[in-house]
C-alpha positions as CSV (number, residue, x, y, z in Angstrom):
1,X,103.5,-18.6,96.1
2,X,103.7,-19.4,100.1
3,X,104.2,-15.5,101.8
4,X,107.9,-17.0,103.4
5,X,109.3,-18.2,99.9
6,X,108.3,-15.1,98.5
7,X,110.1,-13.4,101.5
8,X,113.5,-15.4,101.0
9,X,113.3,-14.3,97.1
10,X,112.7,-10.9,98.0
11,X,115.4,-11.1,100.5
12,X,118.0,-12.6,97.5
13,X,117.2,-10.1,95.3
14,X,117.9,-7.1,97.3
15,X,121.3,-8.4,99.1
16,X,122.0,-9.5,95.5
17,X,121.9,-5.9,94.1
18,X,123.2,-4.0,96.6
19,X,126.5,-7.4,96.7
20,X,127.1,-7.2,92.8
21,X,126.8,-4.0,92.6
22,X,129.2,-3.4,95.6
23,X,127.2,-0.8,97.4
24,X,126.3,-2.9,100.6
25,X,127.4,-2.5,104.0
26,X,129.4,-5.4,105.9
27,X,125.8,-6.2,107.3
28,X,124.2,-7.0,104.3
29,X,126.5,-9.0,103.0
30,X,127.5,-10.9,105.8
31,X,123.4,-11.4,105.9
32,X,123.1,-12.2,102.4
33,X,126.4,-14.4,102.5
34,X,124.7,-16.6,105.6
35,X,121.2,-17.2,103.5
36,X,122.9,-18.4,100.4
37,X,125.3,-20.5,102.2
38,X,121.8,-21.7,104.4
39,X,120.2,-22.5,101.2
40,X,122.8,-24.3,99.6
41,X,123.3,-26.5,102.6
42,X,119.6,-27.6,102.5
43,X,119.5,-27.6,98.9
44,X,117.7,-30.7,96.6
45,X,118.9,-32.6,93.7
46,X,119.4,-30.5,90.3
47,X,120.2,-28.0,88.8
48,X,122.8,-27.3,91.5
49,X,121.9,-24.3,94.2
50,X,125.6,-22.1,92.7
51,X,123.9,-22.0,89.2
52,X,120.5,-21.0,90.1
53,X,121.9,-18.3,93.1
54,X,124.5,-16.7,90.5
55,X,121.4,-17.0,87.7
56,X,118.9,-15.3,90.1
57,X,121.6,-12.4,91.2
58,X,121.7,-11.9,87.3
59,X,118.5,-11.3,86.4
60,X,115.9,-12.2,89.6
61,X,113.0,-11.9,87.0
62,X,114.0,-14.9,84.8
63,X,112.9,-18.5,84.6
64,X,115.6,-19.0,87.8
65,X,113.0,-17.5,89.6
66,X,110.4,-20.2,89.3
67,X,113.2,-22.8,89.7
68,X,114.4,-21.0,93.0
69,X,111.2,-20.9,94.1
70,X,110.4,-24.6,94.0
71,X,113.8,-25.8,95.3
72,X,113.2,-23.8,98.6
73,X,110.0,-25.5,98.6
74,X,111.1,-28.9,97.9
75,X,114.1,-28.8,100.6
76,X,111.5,-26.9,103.0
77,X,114.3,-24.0,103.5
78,X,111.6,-21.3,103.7
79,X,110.0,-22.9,106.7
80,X,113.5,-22.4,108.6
81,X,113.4,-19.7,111.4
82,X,116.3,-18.6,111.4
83,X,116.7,-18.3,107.1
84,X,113.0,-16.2,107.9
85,X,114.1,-14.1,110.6
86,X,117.8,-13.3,108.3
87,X,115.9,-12.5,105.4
88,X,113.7,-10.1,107.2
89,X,116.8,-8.9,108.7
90,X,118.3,-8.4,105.5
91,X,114.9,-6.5,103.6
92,X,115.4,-4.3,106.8
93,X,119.0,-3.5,106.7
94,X,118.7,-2.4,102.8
95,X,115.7,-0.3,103.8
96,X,117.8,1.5,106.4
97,X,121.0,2.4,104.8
98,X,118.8,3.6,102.1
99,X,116.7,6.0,104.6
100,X,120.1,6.7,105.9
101,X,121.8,7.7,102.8
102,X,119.1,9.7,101.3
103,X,118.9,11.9,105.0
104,X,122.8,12.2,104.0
105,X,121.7,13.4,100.2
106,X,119.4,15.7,101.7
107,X,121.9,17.4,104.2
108,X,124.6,17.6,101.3
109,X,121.8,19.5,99.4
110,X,121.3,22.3,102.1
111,X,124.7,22.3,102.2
112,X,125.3,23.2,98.6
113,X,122.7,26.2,98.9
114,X,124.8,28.3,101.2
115,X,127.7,28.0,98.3
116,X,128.2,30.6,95.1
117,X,125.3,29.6,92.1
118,X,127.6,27.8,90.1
119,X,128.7,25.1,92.6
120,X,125.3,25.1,93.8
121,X,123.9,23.7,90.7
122,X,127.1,20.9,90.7
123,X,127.1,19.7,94.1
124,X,123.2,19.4,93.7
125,X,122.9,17.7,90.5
126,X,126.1,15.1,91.9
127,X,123.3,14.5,95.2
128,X,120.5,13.7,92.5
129,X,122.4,11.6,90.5
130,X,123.8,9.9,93.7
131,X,120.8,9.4,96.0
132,X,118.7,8.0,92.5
133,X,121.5,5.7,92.2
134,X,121.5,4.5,95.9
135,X,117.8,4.6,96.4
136,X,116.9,2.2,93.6
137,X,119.8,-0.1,94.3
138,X,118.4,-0.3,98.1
139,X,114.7,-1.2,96.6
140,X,115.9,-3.6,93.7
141,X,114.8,-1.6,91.3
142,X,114.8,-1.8,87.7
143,X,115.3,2.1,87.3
144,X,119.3,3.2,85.9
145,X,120.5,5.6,88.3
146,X,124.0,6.1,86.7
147,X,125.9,5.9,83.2
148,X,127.4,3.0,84.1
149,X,124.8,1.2,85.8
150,X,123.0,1.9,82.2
151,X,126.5,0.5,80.2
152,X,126.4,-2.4,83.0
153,X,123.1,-3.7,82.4
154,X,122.9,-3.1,79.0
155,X,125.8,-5.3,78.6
156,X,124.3,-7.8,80.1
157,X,120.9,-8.0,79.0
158,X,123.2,-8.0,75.4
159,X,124.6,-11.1,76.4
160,X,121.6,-12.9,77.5
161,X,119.9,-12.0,74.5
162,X,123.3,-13.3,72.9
163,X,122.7,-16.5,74.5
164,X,118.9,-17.3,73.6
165,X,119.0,-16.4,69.9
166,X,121.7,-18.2,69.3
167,X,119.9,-21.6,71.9
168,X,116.9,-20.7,69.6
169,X,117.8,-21.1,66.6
170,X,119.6,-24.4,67.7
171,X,116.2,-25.1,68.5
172,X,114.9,-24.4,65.7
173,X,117.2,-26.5,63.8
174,X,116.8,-29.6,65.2
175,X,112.6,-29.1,65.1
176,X,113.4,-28.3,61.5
177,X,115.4,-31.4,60.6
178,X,112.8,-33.9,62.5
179,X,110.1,-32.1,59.9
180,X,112.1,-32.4,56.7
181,X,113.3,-35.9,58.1
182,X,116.6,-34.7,57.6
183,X,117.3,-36.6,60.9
184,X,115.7,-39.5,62.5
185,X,114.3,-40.1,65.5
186,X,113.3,-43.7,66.2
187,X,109.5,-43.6,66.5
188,X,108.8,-40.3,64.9
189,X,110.4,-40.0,61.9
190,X,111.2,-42.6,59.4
191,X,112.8,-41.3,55.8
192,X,110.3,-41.7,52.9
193,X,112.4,-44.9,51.5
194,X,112.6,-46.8,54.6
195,X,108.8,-45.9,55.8
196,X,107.3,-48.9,57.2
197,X,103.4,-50.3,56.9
198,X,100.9,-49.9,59.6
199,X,101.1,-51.8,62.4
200,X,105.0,-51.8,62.5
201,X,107.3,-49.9,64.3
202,X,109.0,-47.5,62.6
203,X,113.2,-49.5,62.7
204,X,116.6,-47.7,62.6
205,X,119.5,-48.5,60.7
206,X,121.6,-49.0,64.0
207,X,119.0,-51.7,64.6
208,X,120.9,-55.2,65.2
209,X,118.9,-57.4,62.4
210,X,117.1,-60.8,63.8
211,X,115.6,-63.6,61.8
212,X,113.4,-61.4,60.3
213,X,114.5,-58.3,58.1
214,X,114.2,-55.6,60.7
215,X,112.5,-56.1,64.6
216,X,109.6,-54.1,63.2
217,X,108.6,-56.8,60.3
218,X,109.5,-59.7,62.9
219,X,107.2,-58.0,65.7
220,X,104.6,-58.0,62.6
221,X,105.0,-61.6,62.0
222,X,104.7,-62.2,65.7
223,X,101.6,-60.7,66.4
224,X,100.2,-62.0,63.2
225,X,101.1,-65.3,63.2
226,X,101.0,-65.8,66.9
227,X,98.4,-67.9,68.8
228,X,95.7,-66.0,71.0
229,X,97.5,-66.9,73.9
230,X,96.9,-64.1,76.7
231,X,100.7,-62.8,77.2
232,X,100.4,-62.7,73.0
233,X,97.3,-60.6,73.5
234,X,99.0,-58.3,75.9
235,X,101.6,-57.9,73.6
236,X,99.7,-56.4,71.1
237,X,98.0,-54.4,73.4
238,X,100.8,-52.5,74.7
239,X,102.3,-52.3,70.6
240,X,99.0,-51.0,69.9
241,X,99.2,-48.1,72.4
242,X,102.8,-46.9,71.5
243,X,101.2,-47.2,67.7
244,X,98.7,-44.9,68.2
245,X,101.4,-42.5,70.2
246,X,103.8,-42.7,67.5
247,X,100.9,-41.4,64.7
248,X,99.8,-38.9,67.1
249,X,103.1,-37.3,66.8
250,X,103.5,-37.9,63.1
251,X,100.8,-35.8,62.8
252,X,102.3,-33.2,64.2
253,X,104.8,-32.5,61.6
254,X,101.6,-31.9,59.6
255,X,100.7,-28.8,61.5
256,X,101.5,-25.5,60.6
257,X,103.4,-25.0,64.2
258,X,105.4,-27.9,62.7
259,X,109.2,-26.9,63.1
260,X,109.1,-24.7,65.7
261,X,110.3,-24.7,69.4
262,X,106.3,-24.2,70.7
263,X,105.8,-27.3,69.0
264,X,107.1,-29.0,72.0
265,X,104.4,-28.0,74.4
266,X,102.3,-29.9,71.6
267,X,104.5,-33.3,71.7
268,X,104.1,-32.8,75.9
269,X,100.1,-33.1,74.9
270,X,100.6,-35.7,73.1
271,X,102.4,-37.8,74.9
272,X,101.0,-37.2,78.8
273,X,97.8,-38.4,76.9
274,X,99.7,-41.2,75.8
275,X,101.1,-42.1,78.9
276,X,97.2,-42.4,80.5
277,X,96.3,-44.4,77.8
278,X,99.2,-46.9,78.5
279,X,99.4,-46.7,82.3
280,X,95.6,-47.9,81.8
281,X,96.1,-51.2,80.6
282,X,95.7,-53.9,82.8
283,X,98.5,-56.4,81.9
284,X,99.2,-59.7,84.1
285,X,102.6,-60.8,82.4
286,X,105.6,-58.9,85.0
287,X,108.1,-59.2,81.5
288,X,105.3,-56.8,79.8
289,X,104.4,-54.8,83.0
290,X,108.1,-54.0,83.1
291,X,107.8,-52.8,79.8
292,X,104.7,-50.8,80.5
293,X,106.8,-49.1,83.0
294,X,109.7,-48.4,80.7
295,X,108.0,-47.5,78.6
296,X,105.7,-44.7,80.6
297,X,108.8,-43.6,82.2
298,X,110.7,-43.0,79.4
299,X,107.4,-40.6,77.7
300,X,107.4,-39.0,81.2
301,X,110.7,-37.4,81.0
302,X,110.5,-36.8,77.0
303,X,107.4,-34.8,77.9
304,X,108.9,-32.5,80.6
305,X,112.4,-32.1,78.5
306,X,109.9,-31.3,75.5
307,X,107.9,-28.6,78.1
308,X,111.4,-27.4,79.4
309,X,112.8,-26.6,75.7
310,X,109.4,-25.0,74.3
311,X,109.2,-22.1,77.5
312,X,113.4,-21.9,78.1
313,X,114.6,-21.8,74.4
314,X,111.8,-18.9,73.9
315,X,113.6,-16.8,76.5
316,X,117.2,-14.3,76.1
317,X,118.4,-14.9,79.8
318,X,121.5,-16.9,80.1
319,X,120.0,-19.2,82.7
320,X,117.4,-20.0,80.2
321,X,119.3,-20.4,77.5
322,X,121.8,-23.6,79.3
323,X,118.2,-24.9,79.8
324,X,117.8,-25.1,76.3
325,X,121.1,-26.8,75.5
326,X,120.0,-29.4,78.7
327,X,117.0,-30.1,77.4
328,X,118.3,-31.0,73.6
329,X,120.9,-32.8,75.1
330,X,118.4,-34.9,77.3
331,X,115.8,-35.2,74.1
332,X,118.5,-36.6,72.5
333,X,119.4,-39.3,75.1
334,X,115.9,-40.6,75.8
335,X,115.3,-40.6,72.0
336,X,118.5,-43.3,71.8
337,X,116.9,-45.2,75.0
338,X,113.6,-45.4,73.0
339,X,115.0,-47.1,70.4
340,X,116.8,-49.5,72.4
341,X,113.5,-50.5,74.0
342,X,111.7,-50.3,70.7
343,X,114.5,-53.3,69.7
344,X,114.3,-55.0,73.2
345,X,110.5,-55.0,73.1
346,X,110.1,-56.4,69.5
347,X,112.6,-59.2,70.0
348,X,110.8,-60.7,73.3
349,X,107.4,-60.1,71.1
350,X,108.9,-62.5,68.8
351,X,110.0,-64.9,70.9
352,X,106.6,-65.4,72.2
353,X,105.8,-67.7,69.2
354,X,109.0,-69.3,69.3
C-alpha cells in the first residue's frame, strides 16, 4: 500500500475514534470533518463514499479497509496536498491532546498524594482508569479503557457477528440448493428429469419454445444438420467453449467443498479460465463476436460477484455482511441475463440453416 493512502487511513481511523467516541477537541473534528467531506467530493463509482466512511469508523480493520483503500486510489485523493498535509495535521493533533492529557493525569496524581490514604487511593485509581481510557482512544487502540467502552464495543462486535452468521448461512443456502438442484441455475444445474445430452445446453422452463422442443435440441439440430459454412463453424466453436465451461462447473458440485460459500473462489477459477479460453477464439462473424463479448462479460462479473461472496460472507463485520447480500443479489441477476443469452444465442444458431 502507497505510504500517503496509508497515511489518509491512519488519519480516518484516529479522528474516527476519538469523533464516535466523543472525546475529540473542536480541532480534530473540524480536521476529520474536512477529509471526509474532501474524500467524498473526489470519490469514484460504488459502493458510495457515506457507506464505506461510516463502515471504516466502525470497525477500520474490516474488509472496508481494502475497499477504502482502493477508492482513494482510483479517484487519486491521496495524491491531494492539502488532504496529505490535513491528515498529518490530524495524526498530530490526536498525538498532542493525548501528551497533553496524560501531563494533566500526572499532575492530578501528585495532587492526590498530598491528600489523607483513603482519597489517595480514589483520586489515583479515577487518573488510571481515566488517562488508559484517553491514551488508547488518542492512538486507536484496540485496548478497553472503561466499562463502557467494554459494554460499547462488545455490543457492537455482537451485532456484526449478528449480521454475518445470519449472511452466511444465507450463503450457505443457496450453495446448498444449486448442489441438491433444489434450484436451477441455467447452465449449471439442470433437475435429474429434464437433464439434457451432451452437446446441448442445459434449457429452462421459462425458455420461450421454437420449432424445435427446447433452444437446446434446436441448437443441436443446427449444428448437426448445418452445412460447414464458416459462420456455422464459428458457431460451434463458441457453443463448444461455453460447453466445456458449463461441465467444468458441474463438476464442482462433485467436490467435497461442494455447498459451501469457499466454493465460490473455485467457480472464480473456473470461469476466468473460461473466459481466456473464449476471448481466444478468433471469430470473423460481428453477430458472433458480439456474442463472444457478451458472453465474456457476463463470466467477468459472475467471477468477481462469486470472489466478493466467498471472502465477504466468511466475515462477522456489518460492512461485510451487506456485501454478501449484494453479491447474491448480483449472482442472481447475471444468472437470469445468462439464460436470456443462452435463448438468444441458440435461436440465431438455428437460423443459420434456415
Amino acid at each position: 500500500m502507497e505510504p500517503a493512502i496509508s497515511l489518509v487511513l491512519q488519519a480516518l481511523a484516529i479522528g474516527a475514534q476519538d469523533v464516535v467516541k466523543d472525546v475529540a477537541s473542536n480541532e480534530t473534528r473540524h480536521l476529520y470533518d474536512w477529509l471526509k467531506s474532501r474524500i467524498q467530493e473526489k470519490w469514484v463509482g460504488k459502493p458510495d463514499a457515506k457507506t464505506i466512511l461510516k463502515a471504516y469508523e466502525e470497525d477500520s480493520e474490516s474488509l472496508s479497509k481494502e475497499v477504502l483503500a482502493q477508492k482513494l486510489k482510483e479517484s487519486g485523493i491521496h495524491q491531494d496536498k492539502d488532504v496529505r498535509r490535513q491528515a498529518e495535521l490530524l495524526i498530530q493533533q490526536a498525538n498532542s491532546s493525548t501528551n497533553i492529557a496524560g501531563s494533566q493525569i500526572e499532575t492530578k496524581n501528585d495532587y492526590s498524594r498530598r491528600n489523607s490514604n483513603g482519597d489517595t487511593q480514589v483520586a489515583t485509581e479515577g487518573a488510571r482508569v481515566s488517562k488508559h481510557k484517553v491514551l488508547s482512544l488518542g492512538r486507536a487502540s484496540i485496548n478497553e479503557g472503561t466499562h463502557y467502552e467494554t459494554t460499547h464495543n462488545y455490543k457492537q462486535t455482537k451485532l456484526a457477528v449478528l449480521f454475518g452468521l445470519l449472511t452466511l448461512a444465507l450463503a450457505g443456502i443457496i450453495f446448498y440448493l444449486i448442489k441438491t438442484e433444489k434450484i436451477e441455475i441455467p447452465g449449471l444445474t439442470t433437475p435429474p428429469s429434464e437433464k439434457t445430452p451432451p452437446g446441448s445446453l442445459s434449457p429452462s422452463p421459462s425458455m420461450p419454445a421454437y420449432t424445435s422442443s427446447s433452444p437446446s435440441s434446436a441448437l443441436s439440430s443446427a449444428l448437426v444438420s448445418a452445412s460447414a459454412s464458416n459462420q456455422v463453424n464459428e458457431c460451434r466453436e463458441l457453443y463448444t467453449a461455453i460447453k466445456r465451461m458449463e461441465s467444468d462447473l458441474n463438476s464442482l458440485n462433485t467436490e467435497k467443498e461442494a455447498g459451501q460459500p469457499a466454493q465460490g473462489n473455485q467457480l472464480a477459477d473456473t470461469l476466468d479460465q473460461s473466459i481466456g479460453s473464449i476471448q481466444s477464439l478468433s471469430l470473423s462473424d460481428e453477430k458472433l463476436i458480439e456474442y463472444q463479448r457478451q458472453f465474456t462479460t457476463l463470466f467477468r462479473e459472475i467471477s468477481q460477484s462469486s470472489r466478493t461472496l466467498a471472502q465477504a460472507s466468511q466475515s462477522s463485520n456489518a460492512i461485510d455482511a451487506a456485501y454478501t447480500i449484494q453479491a447474491l443479489t448480483n449472482l442472481n441477476v447475471y444468472f437470469r441475463e445468462y439464460q436470456s443469452l443462452a435463448v438468444e444465442y441458440s435461436q440465431f444458431c438455428q437460423s443459420i440453416d434456415k
